[in-house]
NURO-604855 format. One record per atom (N, C-alpha, C, CB): residue number from 1; atom name; x negated, y negated, z. Coordinates in pm, 1 decimal. Last residue first. Glycine has a CB too. Layout:
  num  atome         X         Y         Z
  NUM     CA         X         Y         Z
...
***
This chain:
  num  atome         X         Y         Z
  107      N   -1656.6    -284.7   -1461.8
  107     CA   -1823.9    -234.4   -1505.1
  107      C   -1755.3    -152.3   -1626.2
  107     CB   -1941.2    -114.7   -1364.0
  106      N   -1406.3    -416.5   -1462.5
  106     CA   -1413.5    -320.4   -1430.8
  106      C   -1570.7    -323.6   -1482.8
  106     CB   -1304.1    -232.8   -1472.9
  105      N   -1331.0    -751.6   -1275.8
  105     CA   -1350.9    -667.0   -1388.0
  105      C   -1406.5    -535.3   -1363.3
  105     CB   -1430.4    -729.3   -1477.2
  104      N   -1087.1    -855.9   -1028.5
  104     CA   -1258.7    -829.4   -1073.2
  104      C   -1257.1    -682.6   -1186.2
  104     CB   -1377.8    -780.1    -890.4
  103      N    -868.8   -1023.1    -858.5
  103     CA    -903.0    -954.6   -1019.3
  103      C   -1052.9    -941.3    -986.4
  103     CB    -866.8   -1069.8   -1185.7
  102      N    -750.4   -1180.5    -685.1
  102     CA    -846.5   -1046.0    -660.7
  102      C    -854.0    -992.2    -778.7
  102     CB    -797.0    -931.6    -558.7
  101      N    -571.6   -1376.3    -711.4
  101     CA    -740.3   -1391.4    -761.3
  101      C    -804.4   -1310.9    -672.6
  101     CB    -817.1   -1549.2    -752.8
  100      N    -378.4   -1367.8   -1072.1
  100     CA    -407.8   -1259.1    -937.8
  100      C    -568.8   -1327.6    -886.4
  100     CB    -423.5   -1043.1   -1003.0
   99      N    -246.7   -1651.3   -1105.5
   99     CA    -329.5   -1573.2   -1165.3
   99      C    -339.5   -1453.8   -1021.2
   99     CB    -478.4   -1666.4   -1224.0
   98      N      12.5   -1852.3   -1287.1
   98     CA      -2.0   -1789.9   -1170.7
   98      C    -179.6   -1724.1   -1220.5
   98     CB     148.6   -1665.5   -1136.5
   97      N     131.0   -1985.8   -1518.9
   97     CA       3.6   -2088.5   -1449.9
   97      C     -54.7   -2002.6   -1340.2
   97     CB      63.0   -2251.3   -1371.5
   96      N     323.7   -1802.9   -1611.3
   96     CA     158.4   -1817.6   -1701.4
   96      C      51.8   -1893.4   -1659.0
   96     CB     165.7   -1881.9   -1839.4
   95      N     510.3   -1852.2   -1489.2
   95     CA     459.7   -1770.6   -1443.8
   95      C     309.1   -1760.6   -1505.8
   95     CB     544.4   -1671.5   -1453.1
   94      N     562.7   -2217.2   -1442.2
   94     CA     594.0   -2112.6   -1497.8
   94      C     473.6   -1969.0   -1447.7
   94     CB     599.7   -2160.7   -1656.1
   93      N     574.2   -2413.2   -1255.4
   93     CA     733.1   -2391.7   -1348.2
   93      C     721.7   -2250.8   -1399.8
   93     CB     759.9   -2509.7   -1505.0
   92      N     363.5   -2479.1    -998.6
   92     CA     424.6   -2477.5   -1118.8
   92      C     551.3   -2423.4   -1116.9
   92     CB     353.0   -2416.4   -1206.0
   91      N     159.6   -2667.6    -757.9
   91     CA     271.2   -2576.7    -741.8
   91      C     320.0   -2575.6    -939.0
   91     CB     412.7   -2658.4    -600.9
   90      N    -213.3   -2522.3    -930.7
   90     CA     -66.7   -2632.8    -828.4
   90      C      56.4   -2546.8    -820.5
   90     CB       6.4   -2808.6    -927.3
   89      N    -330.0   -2314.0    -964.1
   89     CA    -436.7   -2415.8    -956.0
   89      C    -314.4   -2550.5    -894.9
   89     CB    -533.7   -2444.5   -1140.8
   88      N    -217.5   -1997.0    -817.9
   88     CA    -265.7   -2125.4    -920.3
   88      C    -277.0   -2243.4    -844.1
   88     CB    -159.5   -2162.6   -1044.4
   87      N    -236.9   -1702.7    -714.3
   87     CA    -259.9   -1816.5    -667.8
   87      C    -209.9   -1882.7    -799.1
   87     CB    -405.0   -1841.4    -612.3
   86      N    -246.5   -1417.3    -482.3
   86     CA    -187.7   -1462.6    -632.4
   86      C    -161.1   -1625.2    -589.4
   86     CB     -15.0   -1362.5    -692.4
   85      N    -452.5   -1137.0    -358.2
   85     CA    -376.9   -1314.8    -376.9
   85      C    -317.8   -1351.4    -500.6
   85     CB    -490.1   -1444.0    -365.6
   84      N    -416.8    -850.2    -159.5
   84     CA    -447.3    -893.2    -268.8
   84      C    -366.5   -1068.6    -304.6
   84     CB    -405.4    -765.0    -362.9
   83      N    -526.9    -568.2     -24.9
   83     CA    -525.0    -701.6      38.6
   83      C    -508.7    -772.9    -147.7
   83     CB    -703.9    -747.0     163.4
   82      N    -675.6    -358.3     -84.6
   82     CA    -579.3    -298.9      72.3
   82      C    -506.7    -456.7      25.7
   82     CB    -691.9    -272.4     300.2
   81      N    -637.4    -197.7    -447.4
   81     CA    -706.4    -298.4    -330.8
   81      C    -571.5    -317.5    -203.8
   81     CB    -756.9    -488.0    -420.2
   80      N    -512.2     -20.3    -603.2
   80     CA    -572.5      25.8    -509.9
   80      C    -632.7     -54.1    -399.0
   80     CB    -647.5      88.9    -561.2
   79      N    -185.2    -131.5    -751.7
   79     CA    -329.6    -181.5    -766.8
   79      C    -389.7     -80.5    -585.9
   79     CB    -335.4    -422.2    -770.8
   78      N    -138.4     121.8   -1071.0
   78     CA    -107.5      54.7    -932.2
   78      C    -223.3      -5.9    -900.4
   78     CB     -63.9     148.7    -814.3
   77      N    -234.3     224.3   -1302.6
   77     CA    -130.3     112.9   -1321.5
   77      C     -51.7      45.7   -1167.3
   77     CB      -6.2     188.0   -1425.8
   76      N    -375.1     410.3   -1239.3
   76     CA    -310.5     466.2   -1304.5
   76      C    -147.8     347.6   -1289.6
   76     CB    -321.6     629.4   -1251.9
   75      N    -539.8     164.4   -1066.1
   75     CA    -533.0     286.0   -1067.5
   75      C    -425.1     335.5   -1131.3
   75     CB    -542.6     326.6    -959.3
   74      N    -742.5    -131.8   -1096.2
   74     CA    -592.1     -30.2   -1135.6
   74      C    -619.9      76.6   -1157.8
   74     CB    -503.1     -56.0   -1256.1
   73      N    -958.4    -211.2    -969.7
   73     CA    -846.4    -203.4    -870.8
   73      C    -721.0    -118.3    -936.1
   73     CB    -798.6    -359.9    -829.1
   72      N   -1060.0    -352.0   -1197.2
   72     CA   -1126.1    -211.4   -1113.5
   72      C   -1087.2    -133.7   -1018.6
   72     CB   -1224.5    -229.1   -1055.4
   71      N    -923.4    -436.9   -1474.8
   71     CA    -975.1    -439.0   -1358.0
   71      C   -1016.5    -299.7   -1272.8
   71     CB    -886.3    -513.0   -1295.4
   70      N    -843.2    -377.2   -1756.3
   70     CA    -938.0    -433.6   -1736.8
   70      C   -1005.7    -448.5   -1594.9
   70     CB    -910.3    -528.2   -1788.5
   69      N    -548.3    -343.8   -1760.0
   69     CA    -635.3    -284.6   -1772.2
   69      C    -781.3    -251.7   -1748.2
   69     CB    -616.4    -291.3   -1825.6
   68      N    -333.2    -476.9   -1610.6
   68     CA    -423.8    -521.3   -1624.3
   68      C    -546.1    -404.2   -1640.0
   68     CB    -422.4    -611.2   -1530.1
   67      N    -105.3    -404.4   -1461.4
   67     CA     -94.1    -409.9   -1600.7
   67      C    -203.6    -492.0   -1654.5
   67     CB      36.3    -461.0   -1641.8
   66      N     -31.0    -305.5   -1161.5
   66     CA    -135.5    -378.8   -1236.5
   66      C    -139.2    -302.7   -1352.4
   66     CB    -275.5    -392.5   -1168.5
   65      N     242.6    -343.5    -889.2
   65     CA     217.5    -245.0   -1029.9
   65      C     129.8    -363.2   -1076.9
   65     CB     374.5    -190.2   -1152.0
   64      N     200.9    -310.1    -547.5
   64     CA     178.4    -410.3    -659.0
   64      C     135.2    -286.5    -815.6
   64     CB      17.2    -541.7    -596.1
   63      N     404.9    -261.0    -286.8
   63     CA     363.4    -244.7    -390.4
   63      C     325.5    -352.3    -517.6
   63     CB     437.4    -169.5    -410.0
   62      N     478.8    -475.7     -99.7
   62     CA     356.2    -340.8     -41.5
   62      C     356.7    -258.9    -141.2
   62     CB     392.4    -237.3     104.4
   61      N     624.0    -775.2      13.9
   61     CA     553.8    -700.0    -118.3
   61      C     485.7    -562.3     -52.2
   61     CB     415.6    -811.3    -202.7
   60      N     847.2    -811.3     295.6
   60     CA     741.5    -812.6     224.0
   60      C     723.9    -668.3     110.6
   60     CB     629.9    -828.8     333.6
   59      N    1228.7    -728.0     298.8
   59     CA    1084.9    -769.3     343.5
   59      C    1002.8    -826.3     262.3
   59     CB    1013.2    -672.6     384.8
   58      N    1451.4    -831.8     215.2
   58     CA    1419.5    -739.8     153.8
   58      C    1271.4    -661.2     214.1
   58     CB    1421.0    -794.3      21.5
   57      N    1593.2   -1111.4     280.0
   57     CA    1580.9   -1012.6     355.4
   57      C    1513.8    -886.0     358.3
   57     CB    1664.2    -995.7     367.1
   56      N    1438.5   -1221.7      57.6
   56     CA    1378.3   -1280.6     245.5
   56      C    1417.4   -1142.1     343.0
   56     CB    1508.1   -1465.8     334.6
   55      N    1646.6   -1258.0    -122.8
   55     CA    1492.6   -1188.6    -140.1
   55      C    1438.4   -1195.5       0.8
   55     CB    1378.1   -1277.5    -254.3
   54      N    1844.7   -1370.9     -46.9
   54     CA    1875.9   -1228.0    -113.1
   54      C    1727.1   -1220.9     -30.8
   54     CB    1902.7   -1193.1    -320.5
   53      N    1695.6   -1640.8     -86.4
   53     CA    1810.1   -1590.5      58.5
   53      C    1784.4   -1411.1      51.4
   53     CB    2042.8   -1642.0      17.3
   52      N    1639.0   -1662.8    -314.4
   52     CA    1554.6   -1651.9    -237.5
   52      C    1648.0   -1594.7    -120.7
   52     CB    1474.4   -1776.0    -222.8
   51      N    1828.8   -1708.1    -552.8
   51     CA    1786.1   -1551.9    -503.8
   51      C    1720.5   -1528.2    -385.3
   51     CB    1696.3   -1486.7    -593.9
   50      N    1933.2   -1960.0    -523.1
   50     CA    1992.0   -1888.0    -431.4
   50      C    1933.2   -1718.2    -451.8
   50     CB    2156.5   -1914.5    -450.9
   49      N    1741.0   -2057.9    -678.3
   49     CA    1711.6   -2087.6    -531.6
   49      C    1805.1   -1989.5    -490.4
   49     CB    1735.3   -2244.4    -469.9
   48      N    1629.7   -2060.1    -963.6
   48     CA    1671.3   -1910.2    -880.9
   48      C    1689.2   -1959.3    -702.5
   48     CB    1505.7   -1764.0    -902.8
   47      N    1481.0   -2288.4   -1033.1
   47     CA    1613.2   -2211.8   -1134.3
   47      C    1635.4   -2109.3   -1050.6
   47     CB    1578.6   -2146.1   -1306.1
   46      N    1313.5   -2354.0    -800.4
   46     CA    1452.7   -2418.3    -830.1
   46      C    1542.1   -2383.0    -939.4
   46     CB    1436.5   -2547.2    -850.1
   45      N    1151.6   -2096.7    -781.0
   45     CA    1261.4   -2127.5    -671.1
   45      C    1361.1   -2238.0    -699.2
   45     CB    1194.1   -2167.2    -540.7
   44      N    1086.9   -1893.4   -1076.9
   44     CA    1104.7   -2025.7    -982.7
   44      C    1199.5   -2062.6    -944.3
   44     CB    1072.8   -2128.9   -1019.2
   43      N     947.2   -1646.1    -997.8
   43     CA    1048.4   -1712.0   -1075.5
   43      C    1079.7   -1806.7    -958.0
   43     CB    1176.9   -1614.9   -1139.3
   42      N     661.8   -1366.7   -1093.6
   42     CA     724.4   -1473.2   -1043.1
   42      C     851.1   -1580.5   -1092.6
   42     CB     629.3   -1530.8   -1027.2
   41      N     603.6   -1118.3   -1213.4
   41     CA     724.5   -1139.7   -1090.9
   41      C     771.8   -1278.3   -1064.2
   41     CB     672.0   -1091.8    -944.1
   40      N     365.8   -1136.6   -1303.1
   40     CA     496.4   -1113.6   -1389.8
   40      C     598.1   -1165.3   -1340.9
   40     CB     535.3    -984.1   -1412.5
   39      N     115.7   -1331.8   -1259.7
   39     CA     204.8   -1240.9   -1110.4
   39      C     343.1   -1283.3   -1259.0
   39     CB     222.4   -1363.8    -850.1
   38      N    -196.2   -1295.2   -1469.1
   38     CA     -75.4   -1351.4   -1364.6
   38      C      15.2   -1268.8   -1355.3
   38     CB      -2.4   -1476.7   -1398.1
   37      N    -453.5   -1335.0   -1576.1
   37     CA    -391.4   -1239.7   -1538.1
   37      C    -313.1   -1343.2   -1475.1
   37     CB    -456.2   -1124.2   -1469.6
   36      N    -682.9   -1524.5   -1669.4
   36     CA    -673.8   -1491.0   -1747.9
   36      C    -516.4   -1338.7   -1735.6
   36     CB    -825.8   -1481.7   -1776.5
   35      N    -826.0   -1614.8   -1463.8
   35     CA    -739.8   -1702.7   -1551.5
   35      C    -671.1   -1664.4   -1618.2
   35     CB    -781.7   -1771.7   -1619.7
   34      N   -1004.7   -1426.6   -1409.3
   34     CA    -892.6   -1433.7   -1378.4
   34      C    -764.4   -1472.6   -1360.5
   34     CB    -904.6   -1428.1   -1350.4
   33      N   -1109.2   -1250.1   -1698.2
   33     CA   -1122.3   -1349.5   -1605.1
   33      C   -1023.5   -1360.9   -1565.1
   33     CB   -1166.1   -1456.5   -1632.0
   32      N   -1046.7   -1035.3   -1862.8
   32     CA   -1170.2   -1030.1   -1873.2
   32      C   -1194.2   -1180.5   -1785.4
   32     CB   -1220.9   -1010.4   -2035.6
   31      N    -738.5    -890.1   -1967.4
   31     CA    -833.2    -978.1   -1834.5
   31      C    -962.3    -983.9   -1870.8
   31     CB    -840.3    -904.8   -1676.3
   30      N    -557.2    -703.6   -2131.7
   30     CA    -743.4    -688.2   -2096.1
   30      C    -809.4    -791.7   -2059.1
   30     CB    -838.3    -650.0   -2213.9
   29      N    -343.5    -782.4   -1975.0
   29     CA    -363.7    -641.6   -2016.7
   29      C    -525.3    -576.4   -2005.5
   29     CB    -312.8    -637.5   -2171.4
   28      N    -159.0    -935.4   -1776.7
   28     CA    -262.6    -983.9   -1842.8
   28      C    -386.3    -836.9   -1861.3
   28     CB    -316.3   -1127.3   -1746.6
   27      N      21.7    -875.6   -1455.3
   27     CA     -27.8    -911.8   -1618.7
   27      C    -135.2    -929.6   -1651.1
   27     CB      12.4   -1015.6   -1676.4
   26      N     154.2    -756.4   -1227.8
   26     CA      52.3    -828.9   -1228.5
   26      C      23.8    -769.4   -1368.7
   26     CB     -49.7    -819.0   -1105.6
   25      N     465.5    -750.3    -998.8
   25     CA     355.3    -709.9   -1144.0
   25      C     303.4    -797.5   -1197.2
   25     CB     407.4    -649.1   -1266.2
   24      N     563.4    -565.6    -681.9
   24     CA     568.9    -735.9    -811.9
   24      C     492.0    -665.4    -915.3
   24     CB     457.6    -932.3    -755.8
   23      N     832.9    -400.2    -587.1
   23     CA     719.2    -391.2    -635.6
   23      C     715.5    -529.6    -720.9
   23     CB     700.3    -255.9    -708.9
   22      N     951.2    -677.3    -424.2
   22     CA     899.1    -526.3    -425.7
   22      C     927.9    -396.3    -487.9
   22     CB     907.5    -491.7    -328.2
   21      N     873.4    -995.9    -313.6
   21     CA     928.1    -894.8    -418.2
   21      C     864.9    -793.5    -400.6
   21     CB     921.2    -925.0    -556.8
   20      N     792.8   -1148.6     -95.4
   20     CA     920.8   -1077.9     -59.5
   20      C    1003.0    -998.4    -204.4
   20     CB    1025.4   -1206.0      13.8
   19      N     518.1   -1254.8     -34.0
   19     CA     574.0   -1197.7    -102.8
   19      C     695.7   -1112.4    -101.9
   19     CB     505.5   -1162.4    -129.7
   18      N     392.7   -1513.3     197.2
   18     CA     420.7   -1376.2     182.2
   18      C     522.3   -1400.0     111.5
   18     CB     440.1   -1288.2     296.9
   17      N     406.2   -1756.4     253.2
   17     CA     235.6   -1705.6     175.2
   17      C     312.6   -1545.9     208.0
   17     CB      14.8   -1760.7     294.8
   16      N     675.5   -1822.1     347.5
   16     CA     549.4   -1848.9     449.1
   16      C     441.2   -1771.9     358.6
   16     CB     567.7   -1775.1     629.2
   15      N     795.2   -1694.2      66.6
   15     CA     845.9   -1723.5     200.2
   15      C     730.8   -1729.0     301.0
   15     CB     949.9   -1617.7     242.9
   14      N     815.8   -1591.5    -255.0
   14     CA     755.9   -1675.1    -199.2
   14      C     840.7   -1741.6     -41.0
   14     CB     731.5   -1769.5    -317.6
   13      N    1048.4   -1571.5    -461.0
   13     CA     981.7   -1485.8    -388.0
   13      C     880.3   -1528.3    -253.3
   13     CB     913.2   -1423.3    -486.5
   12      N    1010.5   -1839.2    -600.7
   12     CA    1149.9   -1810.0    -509.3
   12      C    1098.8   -1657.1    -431.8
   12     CB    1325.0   -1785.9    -632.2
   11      N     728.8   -2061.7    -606.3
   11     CA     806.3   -1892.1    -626.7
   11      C     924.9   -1869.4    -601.8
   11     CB     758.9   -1782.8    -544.8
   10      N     639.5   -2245.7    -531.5
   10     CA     716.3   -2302.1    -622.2
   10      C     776.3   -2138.8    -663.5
   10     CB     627.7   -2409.2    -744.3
    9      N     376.0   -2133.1    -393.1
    9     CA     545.7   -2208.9    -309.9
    9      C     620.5   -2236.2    -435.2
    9     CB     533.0   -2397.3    -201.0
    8      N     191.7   -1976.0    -420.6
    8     CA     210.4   -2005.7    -524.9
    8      C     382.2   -2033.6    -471.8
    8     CB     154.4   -1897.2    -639.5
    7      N      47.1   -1801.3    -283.8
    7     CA       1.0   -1915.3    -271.3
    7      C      85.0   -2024.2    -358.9
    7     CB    -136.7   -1903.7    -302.0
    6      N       6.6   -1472.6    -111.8
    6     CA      50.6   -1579.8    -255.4
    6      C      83.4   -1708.3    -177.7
    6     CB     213.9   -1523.8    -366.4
    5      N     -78.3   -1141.1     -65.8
    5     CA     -52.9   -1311.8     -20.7
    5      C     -27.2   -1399.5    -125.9
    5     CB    -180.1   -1383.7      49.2
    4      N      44.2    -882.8       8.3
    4     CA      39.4    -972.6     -82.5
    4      C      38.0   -1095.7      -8.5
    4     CB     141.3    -960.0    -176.7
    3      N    -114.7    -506.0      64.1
    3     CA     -52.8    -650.8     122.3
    3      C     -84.5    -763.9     -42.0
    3     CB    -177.5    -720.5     311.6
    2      N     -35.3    -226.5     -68.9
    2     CA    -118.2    -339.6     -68.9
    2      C     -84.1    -465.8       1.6
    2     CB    -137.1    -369.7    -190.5
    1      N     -83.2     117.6       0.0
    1     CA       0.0       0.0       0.0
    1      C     -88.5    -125.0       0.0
    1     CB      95.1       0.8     121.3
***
């Protein structure tokens, strides 16, 4: 199971830096940076405010499906890391500004 932190308040998933979707999904196929991957899952809290209510009760994230080929953490499309962030660079609109930033490429 993975813990989720996220950083990314403009989420409707998103309740105190914890993830209240479960299972989320993490994009961006062959990554090769981490700019370059983001949180599928995410939807924004002012086109979806009333999902958030729904979503709060559901608990926290403790599955993360990785559709990111490229990293070192996907295991047959789950992510194996204990601990994992999903951030961007401000609050945004869309899911393409998100990025996972426990991505690390695979050797």
């Amino acid at each position: 199971m993975t813990q989720v932190h996220c950083d990314v308040t403009s989420c409707s998933y998103n309740k105190d830096y914890g993830c209240h979707m479960d299972p989320i999904n993490v994009g961006g196929k062959g990554a090769s940076f981490e700019n370059l991957t983001c949180c599928g899952s995410y939807l924004n809290k002012h086109t979806y405010s009333n999902l958030a209510e729904y979503t709060y009760r559901r608990g926290e994230a403790d599955t993360v499906h990785c559709n990111v080929s490229s990293c070192k953490y996907n295991e047959s499309q789950l992510c194996s890391k204990d601990h994992i962030d999903i951030c961007c660079s401000k609050e945004t609109d869309y899911y393409m500004d998100t990025n996972c930033g426990s991505f690390e490429k695979q050797c």
